[in-house]
N, C-alpha and C positions, 0 to 999 in steps of 0.2 A: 597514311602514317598514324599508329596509333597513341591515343593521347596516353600521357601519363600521368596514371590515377593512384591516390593513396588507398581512398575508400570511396566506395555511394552511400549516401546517407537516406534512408526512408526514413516517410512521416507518417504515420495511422491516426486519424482521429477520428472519436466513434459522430455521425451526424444522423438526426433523427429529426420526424416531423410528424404531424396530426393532421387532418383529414378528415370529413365526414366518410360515412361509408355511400355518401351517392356519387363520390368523387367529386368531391367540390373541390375548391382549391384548397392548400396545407397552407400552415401557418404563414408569417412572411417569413425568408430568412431572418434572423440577427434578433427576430422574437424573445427567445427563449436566453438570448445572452444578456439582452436587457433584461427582463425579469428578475435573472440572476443578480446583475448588478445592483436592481430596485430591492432586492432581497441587503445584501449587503451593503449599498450606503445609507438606505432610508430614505430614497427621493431619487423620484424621474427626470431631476433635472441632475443629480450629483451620478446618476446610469449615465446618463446619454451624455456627460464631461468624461467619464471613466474610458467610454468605448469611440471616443473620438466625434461622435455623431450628434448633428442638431437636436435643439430641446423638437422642433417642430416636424423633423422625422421619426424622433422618438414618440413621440404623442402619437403621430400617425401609425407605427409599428404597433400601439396597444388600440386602439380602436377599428384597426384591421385585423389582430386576434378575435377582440371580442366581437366583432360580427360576425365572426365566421366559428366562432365557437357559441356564439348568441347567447354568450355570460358575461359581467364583468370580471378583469384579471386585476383593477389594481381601486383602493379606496385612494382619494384624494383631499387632502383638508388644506385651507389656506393656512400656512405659516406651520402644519405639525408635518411634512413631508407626505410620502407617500407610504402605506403597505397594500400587501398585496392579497386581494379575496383569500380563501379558502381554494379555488380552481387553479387561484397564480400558485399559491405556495406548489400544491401538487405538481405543477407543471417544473418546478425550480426543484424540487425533491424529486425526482423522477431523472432530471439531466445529472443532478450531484449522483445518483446512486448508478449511472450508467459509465460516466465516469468512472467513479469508483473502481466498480467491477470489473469496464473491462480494460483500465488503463495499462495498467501491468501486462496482462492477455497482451494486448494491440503491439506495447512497445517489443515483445519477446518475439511477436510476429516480422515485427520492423528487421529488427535486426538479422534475424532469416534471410528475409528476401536482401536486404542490402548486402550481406555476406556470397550469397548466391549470383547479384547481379555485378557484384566486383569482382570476384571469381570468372565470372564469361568476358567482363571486359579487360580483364590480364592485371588487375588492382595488387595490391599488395594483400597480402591476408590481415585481418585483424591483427592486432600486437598481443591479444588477453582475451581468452575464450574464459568469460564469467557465467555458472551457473551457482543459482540462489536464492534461496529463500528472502521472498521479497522483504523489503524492508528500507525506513525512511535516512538509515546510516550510509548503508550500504548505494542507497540510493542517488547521496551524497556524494559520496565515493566516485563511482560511477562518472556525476556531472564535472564533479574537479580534475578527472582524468581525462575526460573531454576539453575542457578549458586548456589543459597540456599540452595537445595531440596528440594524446595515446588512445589510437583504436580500439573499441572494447566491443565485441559482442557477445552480449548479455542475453541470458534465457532465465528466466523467474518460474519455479516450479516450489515443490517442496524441499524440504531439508533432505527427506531421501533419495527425492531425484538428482539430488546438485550431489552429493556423498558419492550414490551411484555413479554419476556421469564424469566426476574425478579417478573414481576407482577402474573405470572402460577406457579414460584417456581421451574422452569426448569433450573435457576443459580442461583448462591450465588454476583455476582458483573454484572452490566451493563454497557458498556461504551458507552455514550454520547456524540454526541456536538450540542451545540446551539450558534446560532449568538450572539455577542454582539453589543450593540446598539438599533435601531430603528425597527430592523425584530426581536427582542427576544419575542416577546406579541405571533407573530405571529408562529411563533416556538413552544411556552407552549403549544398553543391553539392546535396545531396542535399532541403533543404528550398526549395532557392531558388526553385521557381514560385511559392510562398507568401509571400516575403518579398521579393518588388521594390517595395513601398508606399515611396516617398522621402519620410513622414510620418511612421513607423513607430519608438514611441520602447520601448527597454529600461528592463525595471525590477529589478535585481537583488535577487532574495531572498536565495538562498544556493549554496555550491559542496559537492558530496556524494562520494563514494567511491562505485566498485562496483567488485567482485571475486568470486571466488570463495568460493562460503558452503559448509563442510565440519564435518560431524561432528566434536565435541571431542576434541581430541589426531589428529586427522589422520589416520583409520586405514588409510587408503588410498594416504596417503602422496603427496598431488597437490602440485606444489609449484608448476607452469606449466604454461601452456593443451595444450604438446605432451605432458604427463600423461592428456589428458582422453581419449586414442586410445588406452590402454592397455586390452589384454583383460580383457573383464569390470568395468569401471569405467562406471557406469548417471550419465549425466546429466540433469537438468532446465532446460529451460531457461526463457525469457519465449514469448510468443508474436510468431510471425510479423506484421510490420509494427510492432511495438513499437522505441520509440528504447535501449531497453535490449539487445534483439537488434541493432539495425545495429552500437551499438559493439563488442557481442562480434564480431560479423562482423569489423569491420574490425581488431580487438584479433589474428583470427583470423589475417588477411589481412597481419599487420605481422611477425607469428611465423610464417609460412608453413606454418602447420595448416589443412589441408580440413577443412571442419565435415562431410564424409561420412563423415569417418575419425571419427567422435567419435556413439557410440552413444547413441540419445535425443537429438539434436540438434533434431529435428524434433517432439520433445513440447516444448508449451510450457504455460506459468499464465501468467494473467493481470496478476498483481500481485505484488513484491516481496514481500511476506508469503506468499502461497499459496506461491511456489520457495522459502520458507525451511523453512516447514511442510512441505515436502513431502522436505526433505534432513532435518529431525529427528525427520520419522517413522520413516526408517528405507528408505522405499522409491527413496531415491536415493543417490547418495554424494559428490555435488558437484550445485552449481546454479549461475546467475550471477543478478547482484543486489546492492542494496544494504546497506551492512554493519548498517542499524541494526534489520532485522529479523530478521539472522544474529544479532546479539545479543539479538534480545529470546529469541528460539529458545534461546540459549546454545550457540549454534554460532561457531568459528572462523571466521576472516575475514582471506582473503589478499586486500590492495585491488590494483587492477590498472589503473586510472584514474580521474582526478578532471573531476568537471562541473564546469557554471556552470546551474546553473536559475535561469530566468528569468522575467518578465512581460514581453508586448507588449502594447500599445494604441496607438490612433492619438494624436496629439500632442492633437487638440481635448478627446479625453478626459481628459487629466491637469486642463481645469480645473474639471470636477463633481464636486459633495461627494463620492461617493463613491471616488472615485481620491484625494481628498484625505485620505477616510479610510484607504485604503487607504494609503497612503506614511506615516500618522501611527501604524499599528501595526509598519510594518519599522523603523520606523525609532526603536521604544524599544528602552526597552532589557531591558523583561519580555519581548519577543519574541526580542531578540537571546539573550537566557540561556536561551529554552525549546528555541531550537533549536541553541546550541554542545551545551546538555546531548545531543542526540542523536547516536550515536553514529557518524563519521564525515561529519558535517555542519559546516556554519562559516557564520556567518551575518556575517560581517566587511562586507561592502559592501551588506547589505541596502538595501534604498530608496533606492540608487543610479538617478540615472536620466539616461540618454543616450540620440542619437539611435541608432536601430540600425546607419545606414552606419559611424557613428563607433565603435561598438561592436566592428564588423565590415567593415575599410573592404573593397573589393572587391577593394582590389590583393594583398590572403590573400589 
């Protein structure tokens, strides 16, 4: 008899470890989550309360590192807590920036395989085929619609992939964002194979900030994009094809800065978090990106333009349950408080919804 299944749920999480190269043994497990913790509360006794674990396996987890890396990972003073050498930081910036990277990647993979193995075992199909440009709203979204029970599978790409993949019928919502302002003509134009459907209705989430994410107190002293051509000033960016690189582009383009002139222009991450990670590790000195993951970083944040992220779907779509669910969590207002909390975000017109000509008439 076969059981009766809504969905399968996968989990991906990225796991890594160190090693000499004579093959000695790799770190211990649950190493590196300590570390982390000893990063964030300031003491190896307030790590090892956080992650459920003895002070005296904890102790033992760093002086099992450190012989087998034949460094110390952590300074210890009586009464001032713990931090962590120069090798621990590295080691804790290294899991934040793998994270980062490939969390989004991992969960779009998840959701593949769990759509595919509910599919063989006769599941129901997902409720909400979401393609979108990732993002910490949308992300939200996403979690509250889960707390509901409404099935979503999600795929995080660019803004042209999710456009595209609404335009093929390969989802039911796209998520968007376009500049506001002076680069939005230049935005349209640039998405517009994808968005000629005269059916094609908006659904506003929320409007974000992106600017430049810089180490605390500025020490490089960038103030504006024609900063970023100065000798010796190492930037990160997004990657190529991302709607976070066109607006820098065209941010570029409006300051009369060649991006040749601006060194590391052509390294990119994937994800706003990975470029945040990757300026508070130390190995860059500016990134572009959104401010709420320069905050979480504890990194500076000069904003340099404001979005509109958005949902598209066709108009037949707003009348099944799930667009219905989906409009009933923008449009609280535990949704609207969990994303004004994020930093550089404003969720004012959430669950707004219009036609996209009207949104966008043509004669912009």
């Amino acid at each position: 008899m076969k059981r009766s299944l809504r969905a399968t749920r996968v989990t991906i999480r990225p796991v890594w470890s160190i090693q000499d190269a004579d093959g000695g043994p790799p770190l211990p497990e649950r190493l590196l989550a300590l570390l982390v913790q000893v990063q964030a509360q300031g003491s190896l006794l307030a790590a090892c309360e956080r992650l459920g674990m003895s002070y005296r396996h904890g102790w033992d987890l760093v002086r099992q590192g450190e012989a087998a890396l034949d460094a110390p990972l952590l300074h210890m003073a009586r009464g001032k807590g713990s931090t962590l050498t120069p090798l621990g930081a590295q080691l804790v910036w290294a899991d934040h920036r793998i994270t980062a990277r490939l969390g989004p990647v991992l969960d779009s993979l998840a959701c593949e395989l769990a759509a595919g193995l509910s599919q063989a075992l006769g599941a129901d199909p997902p409720q909400l085929r979401l393609h979108a440009s990732h993002g910490f709203a949308v992300e939200a979204l996403v979690q509250a619609l889960g707390r509901q029970g409404v099935t979503v599978e999600r795929r995080y790409g660019s803004s042209v992939e999710a456009a595209a993949a609404l335009h093929d019928g390969a989802c039911d919502l796209a998520g968007l964002h376009l500049p506001e302002g002076p680069l939005q003509a230049a935005a349209l134009a640039h998405y517009a194979p994808w968005l000629g459907r005269p059916d094609w209705q908006l659904i506003d989430i929320a409007t974000r900030r992106q600017g430049l994410m810089l180490p605390a107190g500025n020490p490089a002293k960038l103030y504006e994009l024609a900063d970023l051509t100065r000798p010796g000033v190492r930037f990160i960016n997004r990657q190529a094809g991302s709607g976070t690189r066109f607006l820098l582009e065209g941010l570029l383009a409006q300051a009369g800065v060649s991006p040749q002139r601006i060194p590391g222009f052509e390294q990119g991450e994937f994800t706003h978090a990975a470029v945040a990670a990757f300026v508070a590790s130390g190995m860059a000195d500016v990134g572009f990106g959104l401010e709420t993951p320069a905050r979480h970083f504890r990194l500076d944040f000069l904003p340099l333009a404001s979005e509109r992220y958005f949902l598209l779907c066709r108009a037949s779509t707003l009348d099944t349950p799930a667009l219905h669910a989906v409009l009933t969590v923008l449009r609280s207002a535990a949704f609207h408080a969990e994303v004004d909390a994020l930093p550089g975000y404003h969720a004012g017109r959430a669950g707004h919804v219009q036609a996209l000509a009207e949104a966008f008439p043509p004669s912009r």
